[in-house]
C-alpha positions as CSV (number, residue, x, y, z in Angstrom):
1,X,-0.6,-1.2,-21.4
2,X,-1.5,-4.5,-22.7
3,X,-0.8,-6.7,-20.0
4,X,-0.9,-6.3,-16.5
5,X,-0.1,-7.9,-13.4
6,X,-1.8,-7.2,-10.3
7,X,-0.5,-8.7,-7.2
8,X,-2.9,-9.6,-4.6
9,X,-5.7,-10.3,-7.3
10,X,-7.7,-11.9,-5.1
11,X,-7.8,-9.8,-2.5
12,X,-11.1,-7.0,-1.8
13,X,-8.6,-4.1,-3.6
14,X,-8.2,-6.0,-6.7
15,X,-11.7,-6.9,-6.9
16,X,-12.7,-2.8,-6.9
17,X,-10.1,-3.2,-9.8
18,X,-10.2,-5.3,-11.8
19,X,-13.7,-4.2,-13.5
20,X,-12.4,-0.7,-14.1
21,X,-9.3,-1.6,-15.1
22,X,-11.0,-4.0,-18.3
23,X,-10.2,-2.4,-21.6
24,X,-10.6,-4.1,-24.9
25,X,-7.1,-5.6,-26.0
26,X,-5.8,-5.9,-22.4
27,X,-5.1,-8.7,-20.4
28,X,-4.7,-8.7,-16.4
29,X,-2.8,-11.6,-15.2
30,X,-3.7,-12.2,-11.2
31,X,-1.0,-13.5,-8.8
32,X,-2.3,-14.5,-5.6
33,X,-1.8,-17.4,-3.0
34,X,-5.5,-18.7,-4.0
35,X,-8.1,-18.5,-7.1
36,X,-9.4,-15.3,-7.8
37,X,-13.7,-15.2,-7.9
38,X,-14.5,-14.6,-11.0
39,X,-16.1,-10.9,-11.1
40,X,-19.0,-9.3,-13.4
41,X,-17.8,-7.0,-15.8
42,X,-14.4,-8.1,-15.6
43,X,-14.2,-9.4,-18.8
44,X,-12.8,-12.3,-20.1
45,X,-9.6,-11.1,-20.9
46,X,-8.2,-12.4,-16.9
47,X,-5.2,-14.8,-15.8
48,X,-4.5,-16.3,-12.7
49,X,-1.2,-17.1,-11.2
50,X,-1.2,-19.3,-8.0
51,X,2.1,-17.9,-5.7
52,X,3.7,-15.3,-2.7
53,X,5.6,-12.5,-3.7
54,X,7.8,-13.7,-0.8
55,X,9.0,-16.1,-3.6
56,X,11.3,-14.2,-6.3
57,X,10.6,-17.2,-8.9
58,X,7.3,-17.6,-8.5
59,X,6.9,-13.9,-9.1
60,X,9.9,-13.4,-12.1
61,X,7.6,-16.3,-13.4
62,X,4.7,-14.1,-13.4
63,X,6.2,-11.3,-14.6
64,X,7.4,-12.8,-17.7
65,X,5.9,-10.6,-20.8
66,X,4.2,-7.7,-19.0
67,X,4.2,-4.1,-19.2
68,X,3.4,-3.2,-15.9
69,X,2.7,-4.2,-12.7
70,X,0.0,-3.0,-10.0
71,X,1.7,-4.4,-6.7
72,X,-1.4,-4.9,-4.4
73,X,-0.2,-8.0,-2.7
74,X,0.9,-8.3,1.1
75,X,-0.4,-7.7,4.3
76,X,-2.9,-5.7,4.7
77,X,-3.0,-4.9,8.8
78,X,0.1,-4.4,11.2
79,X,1.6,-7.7,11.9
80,X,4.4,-8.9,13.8
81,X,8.5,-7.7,12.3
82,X,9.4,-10.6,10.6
83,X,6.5,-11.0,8.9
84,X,6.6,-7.1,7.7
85,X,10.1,-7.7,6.6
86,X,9.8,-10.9,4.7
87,X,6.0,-10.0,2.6
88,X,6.2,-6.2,2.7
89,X,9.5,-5.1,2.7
90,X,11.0,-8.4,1.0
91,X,7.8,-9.1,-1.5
92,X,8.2,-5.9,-2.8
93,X,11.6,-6.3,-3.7
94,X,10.8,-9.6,-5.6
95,X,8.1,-7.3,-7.2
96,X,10.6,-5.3,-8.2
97,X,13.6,-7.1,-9.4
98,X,11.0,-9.4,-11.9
99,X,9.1,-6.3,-13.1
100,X,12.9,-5.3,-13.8
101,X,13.7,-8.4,-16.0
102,X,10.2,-7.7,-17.8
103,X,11.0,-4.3,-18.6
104,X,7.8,-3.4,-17.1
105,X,6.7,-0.5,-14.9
106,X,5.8,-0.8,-11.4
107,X,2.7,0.5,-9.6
108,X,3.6,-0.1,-5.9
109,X,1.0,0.2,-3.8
110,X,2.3,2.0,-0.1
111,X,0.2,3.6,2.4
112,X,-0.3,6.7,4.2
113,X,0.5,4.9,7.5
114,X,4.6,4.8,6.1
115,X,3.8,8.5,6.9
116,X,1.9,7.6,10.0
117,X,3.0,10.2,12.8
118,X,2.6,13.4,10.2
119,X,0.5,15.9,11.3
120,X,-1.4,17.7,9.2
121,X,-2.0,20.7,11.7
122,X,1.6,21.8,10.1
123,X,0.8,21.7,6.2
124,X,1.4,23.3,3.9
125,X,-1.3,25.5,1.6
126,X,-2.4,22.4,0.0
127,X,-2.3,19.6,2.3
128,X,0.4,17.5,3.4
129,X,2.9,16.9,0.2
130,X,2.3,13.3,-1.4
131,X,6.9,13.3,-1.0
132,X,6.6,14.3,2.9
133,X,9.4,12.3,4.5
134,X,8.7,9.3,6.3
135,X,7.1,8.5,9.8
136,X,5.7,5.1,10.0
137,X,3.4,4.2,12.7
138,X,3.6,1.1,13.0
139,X,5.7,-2.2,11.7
140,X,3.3,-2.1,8.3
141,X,3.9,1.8,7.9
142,X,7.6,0.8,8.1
143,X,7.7,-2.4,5.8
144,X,5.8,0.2,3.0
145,X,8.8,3.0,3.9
146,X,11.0,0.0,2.8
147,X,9.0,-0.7,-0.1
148,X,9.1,2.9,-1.3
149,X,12.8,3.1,-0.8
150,X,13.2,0.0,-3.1
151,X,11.4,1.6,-5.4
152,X,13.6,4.8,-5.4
153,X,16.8,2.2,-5.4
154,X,15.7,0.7,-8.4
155,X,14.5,3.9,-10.7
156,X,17.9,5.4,-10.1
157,X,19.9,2.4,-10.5
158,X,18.0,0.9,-13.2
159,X,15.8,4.0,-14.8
160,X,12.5,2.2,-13.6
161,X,9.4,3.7,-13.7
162,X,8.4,3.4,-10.4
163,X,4.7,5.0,-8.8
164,X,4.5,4.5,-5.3
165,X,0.5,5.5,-4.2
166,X,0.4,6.4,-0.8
167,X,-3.5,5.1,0.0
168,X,-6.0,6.4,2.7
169,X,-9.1,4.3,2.7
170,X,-10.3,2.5,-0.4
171,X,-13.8,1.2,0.2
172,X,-17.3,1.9,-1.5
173,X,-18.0,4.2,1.0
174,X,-15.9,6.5,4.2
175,X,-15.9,4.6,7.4
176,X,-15.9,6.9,10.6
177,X,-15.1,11.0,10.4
178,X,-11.3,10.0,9.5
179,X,-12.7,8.5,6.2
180,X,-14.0,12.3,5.1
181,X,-10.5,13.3,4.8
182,X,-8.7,10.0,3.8
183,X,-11.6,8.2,1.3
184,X,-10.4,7.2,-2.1
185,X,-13.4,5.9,-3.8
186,X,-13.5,2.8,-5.9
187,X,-13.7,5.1,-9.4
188,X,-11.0,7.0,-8.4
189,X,-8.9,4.3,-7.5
190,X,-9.1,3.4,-11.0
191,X,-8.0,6.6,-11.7
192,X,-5.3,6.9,-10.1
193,X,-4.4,3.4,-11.1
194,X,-4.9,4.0,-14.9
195,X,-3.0,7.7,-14.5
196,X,0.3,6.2,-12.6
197,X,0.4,3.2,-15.7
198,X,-0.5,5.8,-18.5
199,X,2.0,8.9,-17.5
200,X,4.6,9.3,-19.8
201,X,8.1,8.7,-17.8
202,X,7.2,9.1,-14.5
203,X,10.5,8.1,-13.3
204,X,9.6,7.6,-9.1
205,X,6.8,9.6,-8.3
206,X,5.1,9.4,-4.7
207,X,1.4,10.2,-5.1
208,X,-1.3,10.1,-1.9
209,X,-4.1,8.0,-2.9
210,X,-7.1,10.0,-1.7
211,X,-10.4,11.3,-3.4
212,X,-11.2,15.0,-4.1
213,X,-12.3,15.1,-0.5
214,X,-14.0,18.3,0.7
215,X,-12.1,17.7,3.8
216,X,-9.5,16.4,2.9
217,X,-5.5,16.9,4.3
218,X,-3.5,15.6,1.6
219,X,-2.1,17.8,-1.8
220,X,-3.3,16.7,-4.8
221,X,-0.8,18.4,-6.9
222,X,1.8,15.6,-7.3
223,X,-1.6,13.2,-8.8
224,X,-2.3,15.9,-11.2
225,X,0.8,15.9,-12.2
226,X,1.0,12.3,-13.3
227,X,-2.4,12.9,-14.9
228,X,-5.1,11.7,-12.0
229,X,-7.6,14.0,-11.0
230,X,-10.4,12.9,-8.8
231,X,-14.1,13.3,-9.2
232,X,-15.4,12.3,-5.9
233,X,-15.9,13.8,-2.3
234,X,-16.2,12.1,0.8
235,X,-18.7,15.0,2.0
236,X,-21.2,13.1,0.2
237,X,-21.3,10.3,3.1
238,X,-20.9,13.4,5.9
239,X,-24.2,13.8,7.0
240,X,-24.5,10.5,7.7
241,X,-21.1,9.8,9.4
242,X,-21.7,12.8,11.5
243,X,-25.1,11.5,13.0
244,X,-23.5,8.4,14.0
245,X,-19.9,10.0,15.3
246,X,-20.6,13.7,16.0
247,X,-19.3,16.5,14.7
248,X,-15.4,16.1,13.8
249,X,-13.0,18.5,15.4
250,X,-9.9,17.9,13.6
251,X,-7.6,20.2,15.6
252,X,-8.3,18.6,19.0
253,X,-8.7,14.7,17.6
254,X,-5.0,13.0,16.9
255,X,-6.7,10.4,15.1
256,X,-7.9,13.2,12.5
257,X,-4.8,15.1,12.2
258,X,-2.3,12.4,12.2
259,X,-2.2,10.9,9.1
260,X,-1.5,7.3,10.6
261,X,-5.1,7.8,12.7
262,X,-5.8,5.7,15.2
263,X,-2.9,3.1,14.0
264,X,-0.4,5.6,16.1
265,X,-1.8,4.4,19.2
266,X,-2.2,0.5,18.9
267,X,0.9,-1.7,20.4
268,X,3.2,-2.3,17.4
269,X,2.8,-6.3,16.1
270,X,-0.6,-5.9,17.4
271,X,-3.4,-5.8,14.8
272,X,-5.8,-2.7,15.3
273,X,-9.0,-4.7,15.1
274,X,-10.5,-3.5,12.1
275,X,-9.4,0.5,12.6
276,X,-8.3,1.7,9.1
């Protein structure tokens, strides 16, 4: 993979990116409603395009000559239906239709909250599968079901490769006890990022975006089998997490068992106020 596109490249994601994705021959091109900052050991081998991917030019524009795209770009937080529709739902379909007229592969990035209401008292040996059906918990869980599903519409139509990661919590370090099953750390983001552009014809593949978390409620089978296997564990941060919260008691906490946490209890349209 030459060149790149990573939508949302200015955003906090793409900036635990962008450094681990630098290889020597490969460009990333950034598409983004603003500049990104330039970023130490990013290389030099960065460009920026200035656009939404609620615009299907701008983004066919920026598609033009890559062989993949990593489809950070959106909102981030629940937010009101029509704006899920139009830069979720809709943005990934611009994402998809220009990475379609590139020939290039799409890395969509979904979430575990378009599984929101799962619980993972009734997994599987395992963990909950990466492919378990949808149950969004909010309007953002549903505008990434919608994104997955255009993803599966255009691999069987069009015989896209198409990886959809559904992501827990990727920061430098767990917030809270929910963050000791759900972390994905910056390196293994990377991973998982570099596994789902590398894997020889993946076809659609959903894949939960999580670390090798000691406590962890999510199967890592279907990221090993696209090549990704995580090297770092949550449990790391525990002791410290469990001096400032307590003790976690995952059978008796929904927001540790559901997969959507504490997002499937805010009013929907209703930001959660910084709850991940």
């Amino acid at each position: 993979m030459n060149r790149i596109l990573i939508t949302g490249g200015a955003g906090k994601v793409a900036a635990l990116l962008r450094p681990r994705l630098a290889r020597p021959g490969r460009t990333l091109r950034l598409f983004d409603l603003r500049e990104p900052a330039p970023l130490p050991g990013a290389g030099g081998r960065e460009e920026s395009v200035i656009g939404s991917v609620d615009d299907p030019d701008a983004v066919a524009g920026a598609c033009e000559g890559v062989d993949a795209v990593v489809h950070l770009g959106g909102l981030a937080k629940e937010a009101a239906p029509q704006d899920a529709l139009r830069i979720n739902a809709y943005g990934s379909w611009c994402v998809l239709e220009g990475a379609r007229r590139a020939g290039a592969r799409v890395v969509l990035a979904s979430s575990t909250h378009a599984a929101g209401f799962t619980d993972a008292r009734e997994a599987p040996p395992g963990g909950v599968p990466a492919d378990t059906p949808p149950r969004p918990d909010t309007m953002y869980g549903w505008s990434k079901v919608a994104a997955e599903a255009a993803g599966r519409l255009y691999a069987d139509r069009f015989g896209m490769d198409v990886v959809c990661l559904r992501i827990g919590m990727w920061v430098a370090e767990p917030p809270g006890l929910r963050g000791l099953s759900m972390w994905l750390s910056p390196d293994d983001g990377a991973r998982l990022v570099e596994a789902a552009l590398t894997a020889p014809a993946p076809g659609f593949r959903i894949v939960w975006g999580v670390s090798r978390n000691t406590r962890g409620i999510c199967s890592l089978a279907e990221g090993e089998a696209i090549g990704y296997f995580p090297r770092d564990d949550a449990e790391a941060f525990a002791a410290r997490r469990i001096a400032a919260f307590g003790e976690p008691d995952f059978p008796g906490t929904p927001e540790l068992y559901r997969m959507g946490g504490a997002w499937c209890e805010i009013p929907l349209g209703v930001p959660p106020a910084g709850r991940s």
